[in-house]
C-alpha positions in Angstrom: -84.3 65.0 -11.6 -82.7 67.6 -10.0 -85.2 70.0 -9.9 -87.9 67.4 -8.2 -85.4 66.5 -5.9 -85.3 70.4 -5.4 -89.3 70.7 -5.0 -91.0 69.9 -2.0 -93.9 67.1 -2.4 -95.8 64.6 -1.0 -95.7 60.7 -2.7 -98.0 58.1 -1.0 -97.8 60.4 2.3 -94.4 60.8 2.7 -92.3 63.6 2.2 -89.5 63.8 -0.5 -86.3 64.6 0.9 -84.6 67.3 -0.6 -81.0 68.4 -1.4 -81.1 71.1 1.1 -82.2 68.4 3.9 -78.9 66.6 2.8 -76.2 69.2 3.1 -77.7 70.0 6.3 -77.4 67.0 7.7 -74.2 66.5 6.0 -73.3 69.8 7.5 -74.5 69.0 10.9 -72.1 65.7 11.0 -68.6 67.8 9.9 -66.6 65.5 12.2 -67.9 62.2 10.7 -66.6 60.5 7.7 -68.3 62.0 4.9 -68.0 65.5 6.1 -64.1 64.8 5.7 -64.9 63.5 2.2 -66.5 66.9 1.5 -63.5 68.9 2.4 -61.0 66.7 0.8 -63.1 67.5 -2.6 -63.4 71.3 -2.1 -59.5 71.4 -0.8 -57.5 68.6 -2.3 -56.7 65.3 -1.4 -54.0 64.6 1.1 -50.9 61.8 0.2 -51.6 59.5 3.1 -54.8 59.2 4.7 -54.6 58.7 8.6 -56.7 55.2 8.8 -58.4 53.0 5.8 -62.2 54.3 6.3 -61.4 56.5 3.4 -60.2 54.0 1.0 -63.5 53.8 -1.0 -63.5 57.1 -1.3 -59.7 57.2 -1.8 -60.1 55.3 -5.2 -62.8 57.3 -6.3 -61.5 60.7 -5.6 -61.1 62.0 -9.2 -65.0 61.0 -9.9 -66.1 63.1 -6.5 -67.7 65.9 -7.1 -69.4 68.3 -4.7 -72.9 70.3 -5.4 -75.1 72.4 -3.4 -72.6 71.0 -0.5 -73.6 67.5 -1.3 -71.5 64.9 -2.5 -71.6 63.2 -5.9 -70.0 60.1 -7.3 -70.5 61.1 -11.2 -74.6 61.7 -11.8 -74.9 59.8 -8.7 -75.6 61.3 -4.6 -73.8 59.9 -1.8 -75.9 59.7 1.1 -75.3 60.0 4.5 -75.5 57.0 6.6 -77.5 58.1 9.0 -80.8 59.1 5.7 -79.4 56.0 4.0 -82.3 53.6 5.2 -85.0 56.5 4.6 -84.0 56.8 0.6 -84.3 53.1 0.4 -87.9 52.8 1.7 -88.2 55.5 -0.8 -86.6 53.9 -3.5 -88.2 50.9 -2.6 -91.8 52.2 -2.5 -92.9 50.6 -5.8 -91.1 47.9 -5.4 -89.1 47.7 -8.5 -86.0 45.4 -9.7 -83.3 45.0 -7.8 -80.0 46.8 -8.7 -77.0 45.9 -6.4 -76.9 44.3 -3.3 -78.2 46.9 -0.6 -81.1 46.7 -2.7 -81.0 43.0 -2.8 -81.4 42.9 0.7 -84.1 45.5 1.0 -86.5 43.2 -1.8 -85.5 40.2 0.7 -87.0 41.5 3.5 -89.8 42.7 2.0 -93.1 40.0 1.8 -94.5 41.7 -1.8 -91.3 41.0 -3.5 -90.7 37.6 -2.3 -94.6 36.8 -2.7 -94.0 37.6 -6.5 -90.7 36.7 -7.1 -89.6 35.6 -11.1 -88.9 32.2 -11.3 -85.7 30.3 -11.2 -82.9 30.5 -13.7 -83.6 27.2 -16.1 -81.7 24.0 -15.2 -81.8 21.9 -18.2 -81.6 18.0 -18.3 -78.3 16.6 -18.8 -77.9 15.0 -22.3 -77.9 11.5 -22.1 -75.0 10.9 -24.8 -76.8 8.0 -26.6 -80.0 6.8 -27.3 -82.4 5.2 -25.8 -80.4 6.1 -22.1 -83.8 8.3 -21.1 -87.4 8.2 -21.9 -89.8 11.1 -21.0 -93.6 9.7 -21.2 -96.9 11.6 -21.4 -100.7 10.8 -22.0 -102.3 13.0 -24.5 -106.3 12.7 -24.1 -108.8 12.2 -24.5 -108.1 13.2 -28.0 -109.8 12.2 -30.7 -111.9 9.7 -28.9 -108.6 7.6 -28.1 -105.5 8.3 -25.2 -102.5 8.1 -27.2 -99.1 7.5 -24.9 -96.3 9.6 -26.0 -92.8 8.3 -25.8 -89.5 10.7 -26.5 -86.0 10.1 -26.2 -84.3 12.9 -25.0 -81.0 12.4 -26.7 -82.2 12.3 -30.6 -85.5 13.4 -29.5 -87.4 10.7 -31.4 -91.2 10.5 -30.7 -93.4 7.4 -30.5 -97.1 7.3 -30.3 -99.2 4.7 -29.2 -103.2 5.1 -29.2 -104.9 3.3 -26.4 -108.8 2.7 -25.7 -108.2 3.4 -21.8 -105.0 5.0 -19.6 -104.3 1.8 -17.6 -101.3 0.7 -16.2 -101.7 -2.7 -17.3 -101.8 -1.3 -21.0 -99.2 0.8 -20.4 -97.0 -1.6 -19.1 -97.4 -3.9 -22.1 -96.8 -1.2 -24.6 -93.4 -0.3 -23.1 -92.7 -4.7 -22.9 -93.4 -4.6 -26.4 -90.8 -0.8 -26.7 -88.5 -2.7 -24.8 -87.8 -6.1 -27.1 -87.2 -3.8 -30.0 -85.1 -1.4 -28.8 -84.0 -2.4 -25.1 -84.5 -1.5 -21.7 -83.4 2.8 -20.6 -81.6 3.8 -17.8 -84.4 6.4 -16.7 -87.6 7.3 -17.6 -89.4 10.7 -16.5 -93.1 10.9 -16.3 -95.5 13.1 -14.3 -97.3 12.1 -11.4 -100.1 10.7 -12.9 -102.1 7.8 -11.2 -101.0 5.5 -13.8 -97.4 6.2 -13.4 -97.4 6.5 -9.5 -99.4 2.7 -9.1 -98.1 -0.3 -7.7 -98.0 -2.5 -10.3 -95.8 0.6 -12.7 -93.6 0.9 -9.6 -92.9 -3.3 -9.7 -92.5 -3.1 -13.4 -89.9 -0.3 -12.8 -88.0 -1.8 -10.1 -87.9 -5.6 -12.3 -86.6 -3.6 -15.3 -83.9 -2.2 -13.3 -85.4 1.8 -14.6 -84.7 4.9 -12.2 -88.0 5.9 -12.4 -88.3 9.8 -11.5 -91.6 12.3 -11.3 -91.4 15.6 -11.4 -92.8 18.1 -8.9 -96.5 18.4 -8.2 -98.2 20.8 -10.8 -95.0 21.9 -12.2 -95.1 20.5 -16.4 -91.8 22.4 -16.8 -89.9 19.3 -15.1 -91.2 17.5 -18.0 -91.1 19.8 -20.2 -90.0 17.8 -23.1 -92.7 15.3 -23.3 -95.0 17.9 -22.9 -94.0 19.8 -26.3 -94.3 16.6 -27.8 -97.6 16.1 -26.7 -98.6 19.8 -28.1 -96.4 19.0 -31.2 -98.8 16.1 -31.9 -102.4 17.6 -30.6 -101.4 20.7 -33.2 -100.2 18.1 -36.7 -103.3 15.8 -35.9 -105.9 18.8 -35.9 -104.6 19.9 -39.1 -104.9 16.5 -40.8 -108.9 16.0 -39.8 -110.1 17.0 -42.9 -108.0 14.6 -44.8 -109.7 11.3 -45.7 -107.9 8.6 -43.7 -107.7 6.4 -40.2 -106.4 7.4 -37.2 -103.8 4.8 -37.4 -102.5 6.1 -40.9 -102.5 10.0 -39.8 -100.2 8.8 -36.7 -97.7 7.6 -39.3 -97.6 9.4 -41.7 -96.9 12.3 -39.0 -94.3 10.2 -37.1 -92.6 9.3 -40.8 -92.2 13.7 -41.4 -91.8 14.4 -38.2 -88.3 11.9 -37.4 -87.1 13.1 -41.1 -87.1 17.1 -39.7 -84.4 18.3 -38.5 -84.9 19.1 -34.6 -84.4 22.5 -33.4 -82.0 21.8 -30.7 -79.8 19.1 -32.3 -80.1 20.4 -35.5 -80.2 17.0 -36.8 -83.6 14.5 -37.8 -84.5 12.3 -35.4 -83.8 9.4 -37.3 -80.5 10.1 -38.0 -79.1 10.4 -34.8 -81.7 7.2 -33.5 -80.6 4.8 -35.9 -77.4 6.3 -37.7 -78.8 6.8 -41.0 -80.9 8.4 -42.9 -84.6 6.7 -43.9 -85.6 6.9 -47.9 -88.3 8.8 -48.5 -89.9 9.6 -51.4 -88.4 13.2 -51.7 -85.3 11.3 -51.8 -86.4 10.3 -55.5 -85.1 14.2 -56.2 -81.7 13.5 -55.6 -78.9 12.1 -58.2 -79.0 8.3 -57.2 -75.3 7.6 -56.4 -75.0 3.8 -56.7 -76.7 4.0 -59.9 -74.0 6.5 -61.5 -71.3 4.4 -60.1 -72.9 1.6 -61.2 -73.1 2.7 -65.2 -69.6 4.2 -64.8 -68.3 0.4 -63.9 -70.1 -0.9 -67.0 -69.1 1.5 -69.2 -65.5 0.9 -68.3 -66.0 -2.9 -68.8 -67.1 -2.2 -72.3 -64.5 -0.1 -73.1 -61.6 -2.9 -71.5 -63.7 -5.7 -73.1 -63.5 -4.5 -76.7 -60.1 -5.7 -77.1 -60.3 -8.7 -75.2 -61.5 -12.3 -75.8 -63.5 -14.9 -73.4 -61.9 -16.8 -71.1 -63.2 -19.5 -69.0 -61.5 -22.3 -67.4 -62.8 -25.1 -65.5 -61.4 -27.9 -62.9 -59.0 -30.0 -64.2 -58.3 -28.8 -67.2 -54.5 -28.3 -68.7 -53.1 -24.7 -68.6 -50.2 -22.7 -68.9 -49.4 -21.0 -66.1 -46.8 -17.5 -65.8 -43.5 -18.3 -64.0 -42.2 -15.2 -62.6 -39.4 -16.9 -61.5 -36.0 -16.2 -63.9 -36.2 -19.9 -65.9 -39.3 -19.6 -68.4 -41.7 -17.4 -68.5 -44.7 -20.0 -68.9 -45.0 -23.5 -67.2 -47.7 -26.7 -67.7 -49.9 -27.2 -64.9 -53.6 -28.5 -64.4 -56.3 -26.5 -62.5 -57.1 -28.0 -58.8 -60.0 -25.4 -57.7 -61.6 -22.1 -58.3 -60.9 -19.3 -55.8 -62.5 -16.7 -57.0 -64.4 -15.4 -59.7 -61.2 -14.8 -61.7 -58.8 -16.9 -59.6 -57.7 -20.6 -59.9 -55.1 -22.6 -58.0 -52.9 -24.4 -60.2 -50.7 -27.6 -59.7 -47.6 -27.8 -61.7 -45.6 -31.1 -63.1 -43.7 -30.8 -60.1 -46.0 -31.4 -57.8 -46.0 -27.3 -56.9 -49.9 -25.8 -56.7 -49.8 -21.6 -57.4 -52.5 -19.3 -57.6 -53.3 -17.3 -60.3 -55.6 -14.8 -62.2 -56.9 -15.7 -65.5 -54.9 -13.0 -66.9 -51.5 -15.3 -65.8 -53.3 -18.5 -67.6 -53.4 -19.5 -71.6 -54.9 -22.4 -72.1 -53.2 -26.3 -73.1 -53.7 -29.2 -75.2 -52.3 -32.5 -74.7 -51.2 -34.5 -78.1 -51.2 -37.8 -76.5 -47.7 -38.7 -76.8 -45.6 -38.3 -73.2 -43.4 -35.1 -73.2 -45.4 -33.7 -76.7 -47.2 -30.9 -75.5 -49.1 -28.6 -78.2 -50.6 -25.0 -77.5 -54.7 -24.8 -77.9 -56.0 -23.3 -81.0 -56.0 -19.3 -80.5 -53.3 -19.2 -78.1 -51.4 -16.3 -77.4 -48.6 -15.0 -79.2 -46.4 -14.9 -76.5 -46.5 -18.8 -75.5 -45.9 -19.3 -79.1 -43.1 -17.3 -79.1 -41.8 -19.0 -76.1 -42.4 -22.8 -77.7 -40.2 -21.6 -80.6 -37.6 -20.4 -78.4 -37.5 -23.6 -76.6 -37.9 -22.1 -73.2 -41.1 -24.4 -72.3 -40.4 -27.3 -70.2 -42.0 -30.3 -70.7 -40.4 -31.3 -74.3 -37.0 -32.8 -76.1 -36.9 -30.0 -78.7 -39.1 -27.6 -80.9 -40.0 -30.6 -83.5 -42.2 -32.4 -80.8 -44.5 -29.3 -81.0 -46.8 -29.4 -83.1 -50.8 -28.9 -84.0 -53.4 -30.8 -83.0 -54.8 -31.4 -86.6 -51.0 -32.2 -87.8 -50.7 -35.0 -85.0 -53.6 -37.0 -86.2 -51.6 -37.3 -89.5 -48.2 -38.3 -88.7 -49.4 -41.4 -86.0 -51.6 -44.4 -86.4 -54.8 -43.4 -86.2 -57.0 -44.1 -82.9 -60.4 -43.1 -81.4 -58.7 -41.5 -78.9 -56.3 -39.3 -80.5 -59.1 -37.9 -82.9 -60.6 -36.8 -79.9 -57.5 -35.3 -77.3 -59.8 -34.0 -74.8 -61.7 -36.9 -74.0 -58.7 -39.0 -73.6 -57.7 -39.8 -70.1 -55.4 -36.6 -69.0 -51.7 -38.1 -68.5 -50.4 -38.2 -64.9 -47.8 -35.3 -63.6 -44.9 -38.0 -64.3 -45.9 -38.6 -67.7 -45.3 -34.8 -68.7 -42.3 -34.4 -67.7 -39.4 -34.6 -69.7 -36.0 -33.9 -69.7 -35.4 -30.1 -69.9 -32.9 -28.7 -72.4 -30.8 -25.7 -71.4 -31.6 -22.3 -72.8 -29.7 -21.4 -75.6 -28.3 -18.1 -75.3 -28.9 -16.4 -78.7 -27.0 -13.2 -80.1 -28.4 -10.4 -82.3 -26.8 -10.8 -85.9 -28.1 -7.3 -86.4 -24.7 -5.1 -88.2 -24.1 -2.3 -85.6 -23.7 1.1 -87.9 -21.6 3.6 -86.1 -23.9 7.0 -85.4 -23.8 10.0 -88.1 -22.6 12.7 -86.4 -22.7 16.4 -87.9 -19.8 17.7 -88.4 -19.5 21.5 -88.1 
């Protein structure tokens, strides 16, 4: 660089200024600023300056350097004010991109540069936050022999398609009626400024909805960017889908169906997903490991495994029960079922008059022998209501001799149609069970305590 800087020649007619034109015109202007800056590189730097038109310089003294009595800032020339404006036409002379802000200003004034100018920095469109907030619509046709009108939303970016015979507003306007009672009314819609979109009657139906209704600039598609990829998005799936055997209409959905399952580049997510919350079954779905259908044989198998130990228990309305007491009396009390509350769930009503609820697992059932106060536990009956008849500690009897079987109280009393049969008989009032209550007898072990054996070392 330095050597054609050296070299005299001519570029587009005008001459190259060279490093010895510099220094002397550096040379010439001694008493001006730079001509100071040149002796304060060669002799040192002084510890005040007199005034701050040194300052730059000042802060950049250790990167001054001085060559063939010019001035350098590193691998860069300082130039003299008064050639300044002669390098920059020179500079400037192919016009090429601006680097700092002299040469900002230089491109400005020039009419090449500003008649070619790179477009504006990108201003994207603010995300709506939900859906269905803005709509961006497009025609795409004639395509196919059809106009198909192109719907997006620009927060989960979920495409509609709708072909049409003709681009009319009055079809229009009764495809986005019908849009609107399934999915509501937007806050704005973006369209171009098509004849259809700019009419009347679309300006009416705008205005009645309640829609801001914006256009983008004259022959600029980038305002509307969005709608137009979609339009390309569907021109390029459709061509590739003519050979296949099929309608029009069934090529549209199926597209639509893979194209809302993609994930979209920019949200990363499928349409569908962020439209409607979920996810739509497909039939690559049939891949996966269903998960209801795991859970579902796990809860079965666990049913079998409690149920093999266990025995069938149903209990209807009105029949007599025993029912757990959790208070500190007895552990099991008489009672008759009032309703059902669940599948596994009764409410009770005891011979007090008090109604509890409880699970069939807190219920054995009772029979009735016919005389008042006699109470006998059903056939199969647990082991622990047994255990608490023979300890006396079931109300509802006078001792443990009025408990007895069903089939040994048809022996021991006159026999009657209706005691042969004790559960068609007519079930005894709450009054009629009870009887006077005996108190507990407090029982001690007569087990012979054995003191420990101990080793003895």
């Amino acid at each position: 660089m330095t050597y054609l800087m050296r070299k005299k020649c001519l570029y587009d007619g005008m001459e190259v200024m060279r490093f010895e034109t510099l220094a002397k015109r550096l040379m010439s202007f001694r008493l001006i600023r730079l001509s100071r800056v040149l002796n304060y590189v060669l002799s040192g730097w002084p510890k005040e300056l007199d005034g701050p038109a040194l300052l730059p310089y000042w802060y950049r003294r250790r990167e001054l350097t001085v060559l063939d009595g010019c001035v350098l800032w590193g691998a860069r020339l300082v130039v003299p004010p008064q050639a300044r404006k002669r390098v920059l036409e020179e500079v400037h002379k192919t016009h090429p991109a601006q680097v700092g802000p002299t040469l900002e200003q230089v491109a400005q004034s020039c009419d090449r540069c500003q008649a070619h100018r790179m477009t504006a920095p990108l201003h994207p469109w603010v995300n709506p936050g939900r859906p269905r907030a803005r709509l961006h619509l497009d025609f795409a046709g004639p395509f196919m022999g059809k106009w198909f009108l192109i719907l997006v939303d620009a927060f989960s970016k979920s495409l509609e398609v709708h072909p049409m015979h003709a681009a009319t507003t009055r079809a229009t306007v009764k495809i986005l009626q019908n849009m609107f009672a399934t999915h509501g009314i937007p806050h704005v819609m973006v369209t171009d400024n098509g004849c259809v979109f700019t009419s009347v009657e679309f300006g009416d139906f705008m205005r009645g909805n309640r829609i801001t209704h914006v256009t983008s600039a004259p022959y600029h598609p980038a305002t509307y960017g969005l709608a137009e990829r979609a339009v390309q998005t569907f021109k390029g799936a459709m061509k590739k889908m003519e050979t296949e055997y099929s309608s029009l209409e069934s090529k549209v959905d199926r597209f639509l169906f893979r194209y809302r399952l993609t994930p979209h580049a920019t949200t990363g997510e499928p349409p569908a997903v962020l439209f409607m919350g979920r996810r739509p079954r497909s039939r690559l779905d049939l891949m996966h490991p269903d998960l209801a259908q795991k859970i579902l044989l796990k809860l079965q198998r666990q049913k079998q495994d409690h149920d093999k130990t266990c025995r069938e228990r149903t209990f209807k309305v009105g029949q007599h029960v025993f029912v757990r007491n959790f208070s500190k009396r007895c552990k099991w009390l008489p009672g008759t079922i009032l309703e059902r509350t669940g599948p596994v769930s009764f409410c009770c009503e005891l011979t007090d008059g008090t109604v509890v609820r409880r699970h069939q697992d807190q219920m054995r059932n009772r029979i009735t022998t016919g005389k008042v106060g006699e109470l006998a536990p059903a056939p199969g009956a647990d082991e622990e209501v047994l255990d608490d008849l023979e300890d006396g500690t079931v109300t509802g009897r006078a001792s443990i001799s009025n408990v007895q079987n069903p089939a040994d109280a048809s022996v021991g009393q006159t026999a009657e149609p209706e005691e042969k049969h004790p559960r068609s008989e007519e079930q005894p009032t709450s009054s009629e069970m009870i009887a006077p209550t005996m108190e507990p007898v407090i029982r001690r072990s007569s087990r012979t305590s054995k003191p420990p054996d101990r080793l003895n070392f």
